[in-house]
N, C-alpha and C positions, 0 to 999 in steps of 0.2 A: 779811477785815475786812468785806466787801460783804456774806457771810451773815452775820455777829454784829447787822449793824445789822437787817437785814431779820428779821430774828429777834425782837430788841429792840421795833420797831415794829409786828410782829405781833402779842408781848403784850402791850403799853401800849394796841393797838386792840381786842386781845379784851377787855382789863377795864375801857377804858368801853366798850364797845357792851356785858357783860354789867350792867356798874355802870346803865346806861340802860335794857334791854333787860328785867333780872329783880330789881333792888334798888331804882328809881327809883321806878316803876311799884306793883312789887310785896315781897312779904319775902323777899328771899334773904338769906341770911350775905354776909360776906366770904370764907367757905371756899367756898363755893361759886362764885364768883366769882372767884378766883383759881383754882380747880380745873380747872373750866370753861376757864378763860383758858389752863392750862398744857396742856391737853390738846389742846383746838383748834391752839395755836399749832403745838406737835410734830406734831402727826397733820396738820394742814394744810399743813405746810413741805413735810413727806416727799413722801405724796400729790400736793398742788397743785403743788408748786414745784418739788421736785427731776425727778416722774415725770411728770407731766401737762404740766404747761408748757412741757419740753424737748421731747417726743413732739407734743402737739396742738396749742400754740399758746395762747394769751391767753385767748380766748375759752372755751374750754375748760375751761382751768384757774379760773378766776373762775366757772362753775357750777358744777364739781365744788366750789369752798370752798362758795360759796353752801348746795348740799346737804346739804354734808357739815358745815358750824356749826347748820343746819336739823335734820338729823335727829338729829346727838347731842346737840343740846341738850332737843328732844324725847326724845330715849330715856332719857338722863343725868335729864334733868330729872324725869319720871314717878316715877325711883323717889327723888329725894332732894325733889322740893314736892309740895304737898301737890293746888293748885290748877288743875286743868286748862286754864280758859283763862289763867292762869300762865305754864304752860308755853307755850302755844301762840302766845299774844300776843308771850311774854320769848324766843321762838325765834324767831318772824317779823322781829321789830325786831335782835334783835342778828345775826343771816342778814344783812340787809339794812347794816347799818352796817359791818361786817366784809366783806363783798362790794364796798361802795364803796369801801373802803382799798386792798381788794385790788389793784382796777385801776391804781391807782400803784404799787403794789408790784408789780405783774407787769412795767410801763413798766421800771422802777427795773431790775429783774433782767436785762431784756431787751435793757437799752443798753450798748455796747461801753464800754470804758471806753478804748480807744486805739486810732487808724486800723489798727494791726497785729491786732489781735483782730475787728474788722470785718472786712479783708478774710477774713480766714480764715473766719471766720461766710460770709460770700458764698462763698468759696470750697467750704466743705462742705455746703449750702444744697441742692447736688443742683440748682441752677436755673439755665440762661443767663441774669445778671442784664441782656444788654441783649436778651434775647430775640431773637434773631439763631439765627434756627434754618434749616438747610438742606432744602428738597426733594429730595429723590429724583425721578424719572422711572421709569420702565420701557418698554423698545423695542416690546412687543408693546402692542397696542391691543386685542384681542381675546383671551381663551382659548381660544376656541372657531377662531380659526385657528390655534391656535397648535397642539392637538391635531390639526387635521385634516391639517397640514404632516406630521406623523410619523409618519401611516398610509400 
């Protein structure tokens, strides 16, 4: 249910930030703007959220979308308008509007939804979460006596 919403809310933000970004501004269709919107959303979920976000972390993942609504709205866009700084304005703005959704959307993904899914999260984290970490010692003070003992 947590991805259907997160899903849901990625395309309702892809198609105003593109409704803002390439139709307000400038002349895009509505196909292009839904097109735009369902492709981003897919290809951003995959990439940003299921692979990026679990692997790197937040920060991360919120540049790769940043990029990644940046460049295919540039590349997508060169070959369906007409206007160059079009695209490159109607890509800057909707990058940027979709990159600020994101950071909730990444919060949203990233909070446990019960104490029992936390501690496990802590638990596979790979970290002493009270950072309580042990010294070692070793008895020799020297290697170089330690070698010259065994000649």
């Amino acid at each position: 249910m947590k991805q259907i919403t997160v899903l849901l809310i990625k395309f309702v933000t892809c198609v105003i930030a593109f409704t803002v970004g390439l139709d307000l501004f400038f002349d895009a269709t509505i196909v292009d703007i839904l097109s735009f919107s369902l492709f981003i959303t897919i290809v951003s979920y995959v990439i940003g959220d299921v692979i990026v976000l679990r692997q790197l972390g937040k920060r991360a993942a919120t540049a790769i979308d940043f990029l990644l609504t940046y460049l295919s709205v540039w590349v997508f866009g060169s070959i369906l308008l007409d206007n160059y700084i079009q695209i490159g304005w109607g890509s800057i703005i909707s990058a940027i509007i979709i990159t600020t959704v994101e950071v909730f959307v990444h919060s949203f993904l990233n909070e446990p939804v019960t104490a029992k899914q936390k501690t496990k999260r802590e638990r596979n984290s790979g970290l002493n979460p009270t950072l309580a970490y042990g010294t070692e010692f070793a008895e020799e003070e020297s290697i170089q006596d330690l070698s010259r003992s065994k000649k």
